[in-house]
N, C-alpha and C positions, 0 to 999 in steps of 0.2 A: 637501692630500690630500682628495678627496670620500670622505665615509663611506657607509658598506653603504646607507643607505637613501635616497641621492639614487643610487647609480649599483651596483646589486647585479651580482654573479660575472653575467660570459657567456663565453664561447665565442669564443675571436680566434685568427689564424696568427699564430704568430711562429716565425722561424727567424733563425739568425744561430751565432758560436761562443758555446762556451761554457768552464768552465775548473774544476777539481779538484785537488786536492793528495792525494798519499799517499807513504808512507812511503818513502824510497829506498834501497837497500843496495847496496852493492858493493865484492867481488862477492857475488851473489845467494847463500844459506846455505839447504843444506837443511831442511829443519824436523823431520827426522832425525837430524842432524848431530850425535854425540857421543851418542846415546840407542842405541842398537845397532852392533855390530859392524858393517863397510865391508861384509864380503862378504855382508851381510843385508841392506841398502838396498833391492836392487832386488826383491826379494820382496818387503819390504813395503811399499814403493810400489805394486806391482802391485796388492795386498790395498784399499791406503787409496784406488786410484783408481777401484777396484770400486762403492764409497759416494760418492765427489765429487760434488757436485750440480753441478758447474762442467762437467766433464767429461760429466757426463749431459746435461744442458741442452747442450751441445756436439754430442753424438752425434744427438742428436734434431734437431735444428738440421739438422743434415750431412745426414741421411736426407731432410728435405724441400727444402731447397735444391739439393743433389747437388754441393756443391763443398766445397772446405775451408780454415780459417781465413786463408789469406793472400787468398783472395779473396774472399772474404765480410765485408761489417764487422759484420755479427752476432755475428760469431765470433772476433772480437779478445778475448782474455781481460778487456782492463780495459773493453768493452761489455757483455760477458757476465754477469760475474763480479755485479755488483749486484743482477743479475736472479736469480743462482740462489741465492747465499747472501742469509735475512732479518738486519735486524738485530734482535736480543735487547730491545734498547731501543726498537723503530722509528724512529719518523723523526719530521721537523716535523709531517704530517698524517696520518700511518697507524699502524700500530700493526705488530707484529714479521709478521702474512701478510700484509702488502700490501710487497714488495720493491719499493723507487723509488732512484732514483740523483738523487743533490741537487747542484746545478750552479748556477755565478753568473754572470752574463752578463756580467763583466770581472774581471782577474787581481786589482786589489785588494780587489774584496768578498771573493773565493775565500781570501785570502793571510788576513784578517780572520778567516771562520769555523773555517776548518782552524786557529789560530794560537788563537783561544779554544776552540775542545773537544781541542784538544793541551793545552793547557793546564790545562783541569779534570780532564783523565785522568791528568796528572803530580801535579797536587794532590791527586788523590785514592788514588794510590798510594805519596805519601811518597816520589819519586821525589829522589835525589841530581842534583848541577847535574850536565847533559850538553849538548851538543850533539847535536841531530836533524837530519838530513840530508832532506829532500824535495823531491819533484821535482811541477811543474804539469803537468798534462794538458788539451790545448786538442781539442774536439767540434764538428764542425757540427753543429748539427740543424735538422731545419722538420718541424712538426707545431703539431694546435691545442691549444689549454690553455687549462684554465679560470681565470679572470683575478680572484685574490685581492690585486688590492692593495689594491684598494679597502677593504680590513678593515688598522687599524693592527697595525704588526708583533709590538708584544709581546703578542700575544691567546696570555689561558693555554694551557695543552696541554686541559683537556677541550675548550674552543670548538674550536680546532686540529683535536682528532679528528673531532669533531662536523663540520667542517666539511667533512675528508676522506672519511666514511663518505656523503658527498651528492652527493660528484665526481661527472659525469655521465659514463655510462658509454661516450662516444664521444671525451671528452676523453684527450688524449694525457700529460695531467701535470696540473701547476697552476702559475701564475705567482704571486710572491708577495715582501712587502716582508723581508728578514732584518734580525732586532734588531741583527745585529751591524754591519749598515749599512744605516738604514735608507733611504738617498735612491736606494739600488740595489736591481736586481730577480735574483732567484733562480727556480730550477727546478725541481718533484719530480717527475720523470718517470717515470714505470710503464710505458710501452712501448716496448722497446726499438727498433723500427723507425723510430725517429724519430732514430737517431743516424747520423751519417757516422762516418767512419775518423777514430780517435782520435790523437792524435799528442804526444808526449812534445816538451816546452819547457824551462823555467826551472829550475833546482835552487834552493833555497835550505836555509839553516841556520838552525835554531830552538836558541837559546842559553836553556837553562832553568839557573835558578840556585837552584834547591832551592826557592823562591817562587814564580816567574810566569817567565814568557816574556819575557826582558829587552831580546833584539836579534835582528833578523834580518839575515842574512847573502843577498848573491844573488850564486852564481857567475857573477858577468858579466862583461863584460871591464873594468866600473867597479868591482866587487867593493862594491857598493855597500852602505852600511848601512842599516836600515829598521828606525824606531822603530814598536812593535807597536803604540802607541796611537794613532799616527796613522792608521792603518787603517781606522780608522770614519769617518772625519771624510769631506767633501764632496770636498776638493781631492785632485788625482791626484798620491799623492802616490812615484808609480812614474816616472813620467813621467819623462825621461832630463834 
């Protein structure tokens, strides 16, 4: 790998898919469900959709496009949805007001990252063994980005910030090495216009055993098992 001072950050196209995991449930549970009475629901959905940033980010959206979300890929909830809520922790390079949506340019770096911060957040809540169910989400995009690999992956979080607060403001994201594999490349995207139509994939099973992330499950038609620490390593270890 060349370091920052033989070949520093520029500005490259890159487009190609890309891939994410989140949580999968079914069927889908309201998030009201059992907190108030049936015949109350829709009142106060109507209330909580009044403040949804998902939903307003949506509306505004619709008013300058003039179409709506089946035809628009801006307007797919799981395109949207990053952009309008921040995360409380931020991100690899930004902090909780800069909203980016973080993507890995193949299914097993993606399986890797999702599979260690599920895992710190079951550790961190004393969580009982269960199994978690998730599903992969595959994105085209092209757009440009600014090209951080050149800096090694595990650079602490202030360098990190520090390096995000200098993104150039024509840049569409930043490309960049993940510790959690690092011979693969990763995404933190900030605008959303750079994404195509999103499209649900793979399910898998994350088998937590009161410890660590012991096995993963993939509902295929090989039903395949997938040891979590192979995940990082070089070889593809998806590959059928």
């Amino acid at each position: 790998m060349l370091s920052a001072e033989r070949e520093p950050p520029r500005l490259v196209a890159w487009s190609g898919d890309v891939y994410r995991l989140i949580p999968s449930r079914f069927p889908p549970v309201s998030v009201y469900e059992g907190l108030v009475a049936n015949d109350r629901l829709s009142a106060l959905v109507a209330v909580e959709n009044l403040t949804n940033p998902r939903l307003r980010a949506e509306s505004r959206l619709t008013e300058v496009v003039g179409t709506g979300p089946s035809a628009d890929v801006r307007l797919q909830n799981w395109n949207l949805a990053p952009f309008a809520y921040g995360n409380p922790d931020g991100s690899t390079f930004f902090d909780e007001r800069r909203p980016c949506l973080e993507v890995a340019d193949d299914r097993q770096t993606a399986l890797a990252i999702s599979v260690t911060r599920r895992q710190a957040f079951l550790e961190s809540t004393s969580e009982a063994p269960i199994g978690l169910d998730m599903r992969m989400f595959t994105t085209p995009i092209r757009g440009r980005f600014w090209d951080l690999r050149c800096h090694p992956p595990g650079l602490e979080r202030k360098r990190r910030r520090e390096l995000g607060a200098t993104m150039p403001s024509e840049a569409d994201g930043i490309l960049y090495h993940p510790p959690e594999r690092p011979t693969s490349t990763c995404l933190a995207i900030v605008k959303g216009e750079v994404l195509g139509r999103t499209l649900q994939s793979a399910h898998y099973r994350y088998m937590w055993n009161g410890s660590r992330i012991s096995m993963l499950y993939a509902f295929d038609a090989d039903g395949r098992q997938i040891e979590p620490a192979a995940l990082s390593g070089e070889a593809n270890v998806l590959a059928a």
